[in-house]
Backbone as ProteinMPNN parsed JSONL, in Angstrom:
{"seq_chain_A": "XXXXXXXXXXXXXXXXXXXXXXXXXXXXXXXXXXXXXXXXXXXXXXXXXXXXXXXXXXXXXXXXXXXXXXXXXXXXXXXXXXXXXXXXXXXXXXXXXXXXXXXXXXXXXXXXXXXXXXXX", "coords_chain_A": {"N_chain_A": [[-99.909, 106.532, -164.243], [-97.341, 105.934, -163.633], [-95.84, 103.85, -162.57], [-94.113, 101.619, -162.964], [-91.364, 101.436, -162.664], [-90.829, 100.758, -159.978], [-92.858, 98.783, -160.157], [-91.213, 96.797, -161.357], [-89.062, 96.861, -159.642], [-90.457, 95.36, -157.646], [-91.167, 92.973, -159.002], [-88.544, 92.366, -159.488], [-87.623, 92.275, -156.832], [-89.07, 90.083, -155.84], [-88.151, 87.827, -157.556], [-85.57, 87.565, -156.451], [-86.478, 87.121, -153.524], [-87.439, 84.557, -154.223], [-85.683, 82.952, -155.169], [-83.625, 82.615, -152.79], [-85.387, 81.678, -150.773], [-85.341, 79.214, -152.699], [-82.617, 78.461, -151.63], [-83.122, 78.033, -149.696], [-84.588, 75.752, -149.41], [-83.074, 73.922, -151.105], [-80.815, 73.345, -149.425], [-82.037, 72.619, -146.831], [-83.387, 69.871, -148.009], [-81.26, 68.363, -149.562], [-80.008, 66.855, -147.645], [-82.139, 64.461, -147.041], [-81.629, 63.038, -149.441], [-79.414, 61.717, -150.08], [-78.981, 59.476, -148.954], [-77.282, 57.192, -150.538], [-78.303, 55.931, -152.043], [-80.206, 54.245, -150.39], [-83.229, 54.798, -149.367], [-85.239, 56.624, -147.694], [-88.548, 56.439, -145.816], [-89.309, 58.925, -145.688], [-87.675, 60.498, -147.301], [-88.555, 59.553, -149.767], [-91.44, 60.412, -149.759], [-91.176, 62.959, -149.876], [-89.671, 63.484, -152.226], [-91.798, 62.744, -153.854], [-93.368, 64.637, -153.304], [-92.505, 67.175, -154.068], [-91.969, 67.054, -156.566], [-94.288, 66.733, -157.467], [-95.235, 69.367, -156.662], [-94.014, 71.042, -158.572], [-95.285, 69.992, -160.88], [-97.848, 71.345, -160.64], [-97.186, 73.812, -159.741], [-95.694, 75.021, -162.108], [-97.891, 74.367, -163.991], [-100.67, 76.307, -162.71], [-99.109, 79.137, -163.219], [-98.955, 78.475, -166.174], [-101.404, 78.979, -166.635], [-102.576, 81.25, -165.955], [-100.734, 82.911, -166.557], [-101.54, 82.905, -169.21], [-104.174, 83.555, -169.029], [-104.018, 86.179, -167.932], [-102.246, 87.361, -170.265], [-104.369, 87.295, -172.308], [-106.15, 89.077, -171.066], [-104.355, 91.155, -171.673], [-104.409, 91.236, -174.534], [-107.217, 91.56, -175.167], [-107.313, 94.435, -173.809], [-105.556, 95.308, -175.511], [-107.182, 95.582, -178.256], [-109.387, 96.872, -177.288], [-108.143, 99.239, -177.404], [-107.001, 100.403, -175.15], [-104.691, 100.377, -174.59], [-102.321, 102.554, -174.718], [-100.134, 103.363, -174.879], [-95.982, 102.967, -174.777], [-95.406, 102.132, -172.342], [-98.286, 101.685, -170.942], [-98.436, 99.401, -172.129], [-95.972, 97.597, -171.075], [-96.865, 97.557, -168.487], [-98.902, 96.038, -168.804], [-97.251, 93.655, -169.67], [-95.944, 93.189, -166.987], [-97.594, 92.563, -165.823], [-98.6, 90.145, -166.645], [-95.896, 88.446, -166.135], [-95.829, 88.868, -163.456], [-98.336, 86.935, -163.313], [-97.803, 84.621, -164.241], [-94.94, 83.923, -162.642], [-96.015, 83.887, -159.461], [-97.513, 81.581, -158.475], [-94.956, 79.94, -158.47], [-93.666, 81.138, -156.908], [-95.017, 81.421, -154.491], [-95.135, 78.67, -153.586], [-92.514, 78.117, -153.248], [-91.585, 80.035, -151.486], [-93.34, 78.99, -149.29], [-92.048, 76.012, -148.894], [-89.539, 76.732, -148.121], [-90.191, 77.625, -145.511], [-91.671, 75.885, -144.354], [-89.436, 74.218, -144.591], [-87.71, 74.702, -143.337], [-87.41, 75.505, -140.889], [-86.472, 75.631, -137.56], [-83.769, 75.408, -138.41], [-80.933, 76.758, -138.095], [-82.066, 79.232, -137.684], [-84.061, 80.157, -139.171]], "CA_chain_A": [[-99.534, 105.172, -164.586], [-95.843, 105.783, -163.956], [-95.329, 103.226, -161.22], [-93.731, 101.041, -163.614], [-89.887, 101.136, -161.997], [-91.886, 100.261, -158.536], [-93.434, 97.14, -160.228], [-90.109, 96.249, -162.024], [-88.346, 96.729, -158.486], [-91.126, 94.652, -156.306], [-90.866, 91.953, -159.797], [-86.943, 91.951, -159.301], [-87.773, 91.33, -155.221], [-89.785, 88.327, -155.634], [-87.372, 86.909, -157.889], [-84.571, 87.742, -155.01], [-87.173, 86.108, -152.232], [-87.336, 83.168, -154.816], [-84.076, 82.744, -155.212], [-83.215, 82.682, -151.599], [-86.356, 80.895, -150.576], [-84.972, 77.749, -153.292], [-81.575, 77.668, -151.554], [-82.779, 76.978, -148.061], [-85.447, 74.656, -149.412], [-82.323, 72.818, -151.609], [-80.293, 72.757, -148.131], [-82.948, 71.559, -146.627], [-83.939, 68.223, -149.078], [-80.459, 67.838, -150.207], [-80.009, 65.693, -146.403], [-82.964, 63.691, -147.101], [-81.385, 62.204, -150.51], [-78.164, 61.861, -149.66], [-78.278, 58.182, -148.652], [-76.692, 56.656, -151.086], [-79.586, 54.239, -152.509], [-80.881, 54.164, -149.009], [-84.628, 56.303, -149.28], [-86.452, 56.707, -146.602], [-89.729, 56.685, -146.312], [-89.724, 60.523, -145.511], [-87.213, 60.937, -148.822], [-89.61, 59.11, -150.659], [-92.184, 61.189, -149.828], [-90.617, 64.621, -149.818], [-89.271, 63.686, -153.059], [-93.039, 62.736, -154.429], [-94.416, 66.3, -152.957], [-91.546, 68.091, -154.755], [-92.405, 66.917, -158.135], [-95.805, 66.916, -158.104], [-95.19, 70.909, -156.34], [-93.4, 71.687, -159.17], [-95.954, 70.447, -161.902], [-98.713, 71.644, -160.034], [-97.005, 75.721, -159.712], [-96.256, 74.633, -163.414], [-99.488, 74.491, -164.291], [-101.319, 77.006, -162.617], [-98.316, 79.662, -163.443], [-98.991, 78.372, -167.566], [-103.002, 79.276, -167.117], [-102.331, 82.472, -164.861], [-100.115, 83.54, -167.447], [-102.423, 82.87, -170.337], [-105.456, 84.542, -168.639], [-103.409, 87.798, -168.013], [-102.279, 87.692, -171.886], [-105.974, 87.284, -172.922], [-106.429, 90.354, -170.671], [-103.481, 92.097, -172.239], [-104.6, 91.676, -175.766], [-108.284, 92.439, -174.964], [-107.491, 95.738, -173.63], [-105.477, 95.903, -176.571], [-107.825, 95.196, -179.358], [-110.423, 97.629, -176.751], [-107.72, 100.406, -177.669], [-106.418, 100.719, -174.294], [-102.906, 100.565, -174.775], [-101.869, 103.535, -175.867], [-98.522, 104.078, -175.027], [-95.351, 101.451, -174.917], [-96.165, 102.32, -170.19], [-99.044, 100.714, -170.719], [-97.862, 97.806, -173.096], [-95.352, 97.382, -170.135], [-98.089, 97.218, -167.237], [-99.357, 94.609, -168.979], [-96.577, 92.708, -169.324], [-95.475, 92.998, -166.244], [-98.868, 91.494, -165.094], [-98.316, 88.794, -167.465], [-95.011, 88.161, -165.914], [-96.11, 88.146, -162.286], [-98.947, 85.775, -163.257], [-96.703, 83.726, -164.474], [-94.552, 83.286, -161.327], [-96.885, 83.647, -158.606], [-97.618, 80.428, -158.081], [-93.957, 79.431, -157.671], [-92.851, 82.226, -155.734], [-96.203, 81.608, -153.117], [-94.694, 77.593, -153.329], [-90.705, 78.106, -152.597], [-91.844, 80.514, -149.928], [-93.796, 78.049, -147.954], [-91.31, 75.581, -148.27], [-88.651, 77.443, -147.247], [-90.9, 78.323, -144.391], [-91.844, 74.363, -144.066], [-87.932, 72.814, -144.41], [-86.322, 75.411, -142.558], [-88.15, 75.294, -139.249], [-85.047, 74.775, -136.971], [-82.253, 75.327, -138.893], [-80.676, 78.334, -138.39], [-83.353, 80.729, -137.375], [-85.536, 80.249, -140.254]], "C_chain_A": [[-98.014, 105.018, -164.622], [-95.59, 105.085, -162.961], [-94.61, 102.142, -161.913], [-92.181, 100.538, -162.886], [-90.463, 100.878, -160.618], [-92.107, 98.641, -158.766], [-92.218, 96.706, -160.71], [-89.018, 95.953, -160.959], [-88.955, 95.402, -157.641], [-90.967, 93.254, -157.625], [-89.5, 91.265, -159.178], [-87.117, 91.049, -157.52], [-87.996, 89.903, -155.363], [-89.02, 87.635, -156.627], [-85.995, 86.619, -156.916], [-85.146, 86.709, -154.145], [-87.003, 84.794, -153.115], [-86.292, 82.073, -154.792], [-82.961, 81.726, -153.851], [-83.938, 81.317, -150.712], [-85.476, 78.968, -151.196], [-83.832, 77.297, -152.945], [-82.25, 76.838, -150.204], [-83.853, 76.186, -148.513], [-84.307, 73.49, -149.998], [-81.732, 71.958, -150.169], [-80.822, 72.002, -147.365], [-83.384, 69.816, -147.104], [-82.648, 67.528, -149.443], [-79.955, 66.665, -149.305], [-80.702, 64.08, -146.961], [-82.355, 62.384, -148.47], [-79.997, 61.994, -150.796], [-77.781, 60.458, -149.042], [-77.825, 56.947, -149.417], [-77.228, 55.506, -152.27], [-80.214, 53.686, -151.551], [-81.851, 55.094, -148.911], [-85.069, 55.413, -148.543], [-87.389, 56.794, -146.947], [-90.121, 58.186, -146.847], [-88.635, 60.96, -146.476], [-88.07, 60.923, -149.875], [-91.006, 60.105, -150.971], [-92.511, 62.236, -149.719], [-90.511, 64.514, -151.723], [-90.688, 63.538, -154.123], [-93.765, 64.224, -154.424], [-93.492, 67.31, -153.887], [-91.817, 67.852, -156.011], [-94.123, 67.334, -158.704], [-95.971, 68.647, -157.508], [-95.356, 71.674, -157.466], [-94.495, 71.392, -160.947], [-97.388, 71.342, -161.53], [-98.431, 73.351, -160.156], [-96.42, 76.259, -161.47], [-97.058, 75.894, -164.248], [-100.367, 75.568, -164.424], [-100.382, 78.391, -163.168], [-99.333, 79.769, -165.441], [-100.67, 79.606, -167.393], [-102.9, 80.42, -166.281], [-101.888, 83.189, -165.927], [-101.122, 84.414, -168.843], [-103.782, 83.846, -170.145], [-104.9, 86.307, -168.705], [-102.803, 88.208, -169.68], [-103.394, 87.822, -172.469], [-106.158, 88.487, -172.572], [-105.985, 91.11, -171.588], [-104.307, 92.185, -173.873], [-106.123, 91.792, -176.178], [-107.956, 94.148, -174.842], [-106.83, 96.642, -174.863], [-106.128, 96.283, -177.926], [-108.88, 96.094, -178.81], [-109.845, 99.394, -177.228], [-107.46, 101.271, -176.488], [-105.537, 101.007, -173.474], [-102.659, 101.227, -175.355], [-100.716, 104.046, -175.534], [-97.637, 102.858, -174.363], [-95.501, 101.458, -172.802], [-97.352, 101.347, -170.614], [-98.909, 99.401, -171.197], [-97.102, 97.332, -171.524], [-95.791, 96.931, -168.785], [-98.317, 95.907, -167.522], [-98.557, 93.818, -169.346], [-96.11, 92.251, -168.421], [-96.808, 92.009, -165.184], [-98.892, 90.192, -165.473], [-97.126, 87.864, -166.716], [-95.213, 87.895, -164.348], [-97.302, 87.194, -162.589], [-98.318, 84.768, -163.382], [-96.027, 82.88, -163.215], [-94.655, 83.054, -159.836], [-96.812, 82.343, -157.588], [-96.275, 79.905, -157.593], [-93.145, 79.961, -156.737], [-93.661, 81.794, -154.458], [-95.585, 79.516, -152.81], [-93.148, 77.537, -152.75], [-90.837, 78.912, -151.591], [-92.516, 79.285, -148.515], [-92.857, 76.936, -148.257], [-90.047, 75.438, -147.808], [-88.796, 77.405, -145.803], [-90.814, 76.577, -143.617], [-90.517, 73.703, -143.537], [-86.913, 73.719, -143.572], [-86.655, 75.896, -141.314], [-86.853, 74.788, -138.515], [-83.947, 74.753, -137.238], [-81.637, 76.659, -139.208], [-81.134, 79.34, -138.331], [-83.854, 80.909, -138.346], [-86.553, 79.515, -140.203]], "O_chain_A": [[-97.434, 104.235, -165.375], [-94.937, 105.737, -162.146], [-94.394, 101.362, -160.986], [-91.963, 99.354, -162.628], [-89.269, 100.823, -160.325], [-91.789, 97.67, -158.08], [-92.156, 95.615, -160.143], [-88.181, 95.069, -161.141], [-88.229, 94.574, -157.09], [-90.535, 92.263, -157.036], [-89.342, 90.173, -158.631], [-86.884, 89.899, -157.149], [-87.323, 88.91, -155.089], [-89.316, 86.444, -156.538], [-85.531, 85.491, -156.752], [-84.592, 85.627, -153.953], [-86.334, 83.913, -152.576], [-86.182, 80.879, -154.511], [-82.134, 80.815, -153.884], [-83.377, 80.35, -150.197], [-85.184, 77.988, -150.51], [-83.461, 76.205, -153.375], [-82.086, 75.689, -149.794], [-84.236, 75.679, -147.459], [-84.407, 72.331, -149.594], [-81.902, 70.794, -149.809], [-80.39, 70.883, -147.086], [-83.605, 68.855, -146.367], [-82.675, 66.314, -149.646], [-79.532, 65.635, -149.83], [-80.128, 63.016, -147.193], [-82.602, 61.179, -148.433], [-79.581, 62.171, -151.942], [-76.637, 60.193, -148.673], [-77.984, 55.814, -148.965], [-76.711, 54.656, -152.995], [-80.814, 52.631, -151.757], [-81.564, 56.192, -148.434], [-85.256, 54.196, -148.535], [-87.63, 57.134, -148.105], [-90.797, 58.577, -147.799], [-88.661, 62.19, -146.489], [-88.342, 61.819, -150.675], [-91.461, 60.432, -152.067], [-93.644, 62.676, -149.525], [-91.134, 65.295, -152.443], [-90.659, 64.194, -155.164], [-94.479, 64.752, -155.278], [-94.066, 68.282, -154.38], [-91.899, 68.91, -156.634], [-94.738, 67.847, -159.639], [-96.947, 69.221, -157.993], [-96.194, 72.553, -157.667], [-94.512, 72.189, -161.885], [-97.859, 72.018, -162.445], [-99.307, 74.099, -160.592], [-96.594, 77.368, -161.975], [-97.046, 77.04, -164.698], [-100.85, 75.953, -165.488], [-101.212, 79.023, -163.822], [-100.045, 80.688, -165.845], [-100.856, 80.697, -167.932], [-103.813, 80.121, -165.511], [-102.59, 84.124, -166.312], [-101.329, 85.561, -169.24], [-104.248, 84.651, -170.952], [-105.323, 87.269, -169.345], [-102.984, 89.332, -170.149], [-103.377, 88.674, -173.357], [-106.363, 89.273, -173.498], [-106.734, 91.741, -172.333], [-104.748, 93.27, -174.25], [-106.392, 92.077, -177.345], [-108.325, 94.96, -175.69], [-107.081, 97.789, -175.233], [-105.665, 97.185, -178.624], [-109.639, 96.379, -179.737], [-110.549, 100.393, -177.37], [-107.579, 102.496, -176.524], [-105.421, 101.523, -172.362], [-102.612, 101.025, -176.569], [-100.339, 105.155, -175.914], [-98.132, 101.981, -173.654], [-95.746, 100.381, -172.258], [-97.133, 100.137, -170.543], [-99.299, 98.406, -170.586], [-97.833, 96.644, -170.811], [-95.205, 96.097, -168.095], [-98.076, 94.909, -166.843], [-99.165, 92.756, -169.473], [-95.724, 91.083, -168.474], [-96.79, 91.187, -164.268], [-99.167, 89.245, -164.737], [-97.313, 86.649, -166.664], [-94.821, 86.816, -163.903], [-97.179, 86.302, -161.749], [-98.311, 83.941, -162.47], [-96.303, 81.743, -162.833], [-93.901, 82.403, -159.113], [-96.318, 82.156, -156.476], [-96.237, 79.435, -156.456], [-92.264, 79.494, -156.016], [-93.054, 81.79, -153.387], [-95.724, 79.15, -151.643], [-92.836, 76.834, -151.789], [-90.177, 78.587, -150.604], [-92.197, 78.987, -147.364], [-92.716, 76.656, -147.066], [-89.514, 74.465, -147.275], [-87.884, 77.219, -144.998], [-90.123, 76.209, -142.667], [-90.373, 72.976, -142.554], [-85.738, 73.518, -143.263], [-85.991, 76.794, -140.797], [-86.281, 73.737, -138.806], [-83.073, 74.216, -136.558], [-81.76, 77.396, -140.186], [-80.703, 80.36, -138.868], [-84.22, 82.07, -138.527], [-87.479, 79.686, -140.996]]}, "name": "protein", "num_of_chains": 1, "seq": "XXXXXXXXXXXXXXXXXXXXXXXXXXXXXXXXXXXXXXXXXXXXXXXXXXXXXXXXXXXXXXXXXXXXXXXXXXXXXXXXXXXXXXXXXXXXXXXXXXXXXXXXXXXXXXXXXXXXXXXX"}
């Protein structure tokens, strides 16, 4: 069970890809809203998908989270945590449930708004 600096490395990644992922999606959108009090339709309705994205990865993130804590303090209360490695596993599961959802959302629209621009 020592893979712990592994998951804490591939954690750190996907906050890196995240990261990266949310500039070229900003670069991307920041065009679109940029006309002054002039929205487009296709502002309008970038800027509708972006909100409702963001309660939506939210959301499922909150109850992702919550399910993997339920886990965690089952296995604890089962007497399956027996050393602060395993406490740690399971937080770290807790912690990618958590951001899952918005990491698997700023990837695709990275992927989505950066079609064309720059070789992404």
């Amino acid at each position: 069970m020592n893979r712990l600096p592994s998951r804490v490395v591939a954690l750190s990644f996907a906050a890196l890809e995240t990261g990266i992922a949310a500039s070229i999606t900003i670069a991307a959108r920041a065009p679109l809203f940029t006309g002054a009090g002039h929205s487009s339709p296709e502002a309008t309705a970038e800027a509708l998908r972006m909100v409702a994205e963001k309660m939506e990865a939210a959301i499922e993130g909150a109850a992702a989270a919550n399910v993997a804590m339920m886990s965690l303090w089952t296995r604890m209360m089962l007497g399956q945590i027996v050393s602060p490695a395993s406490l740690a596993h399971g937080l770290a599961d807790v912690a990618h449930a958590a951001t899952q959802p918005v990491h698997a959302r700023v990837q695709a629209n990275a992927k989505r708004l950066g079609k064309g621009r720059n070789g992404f």
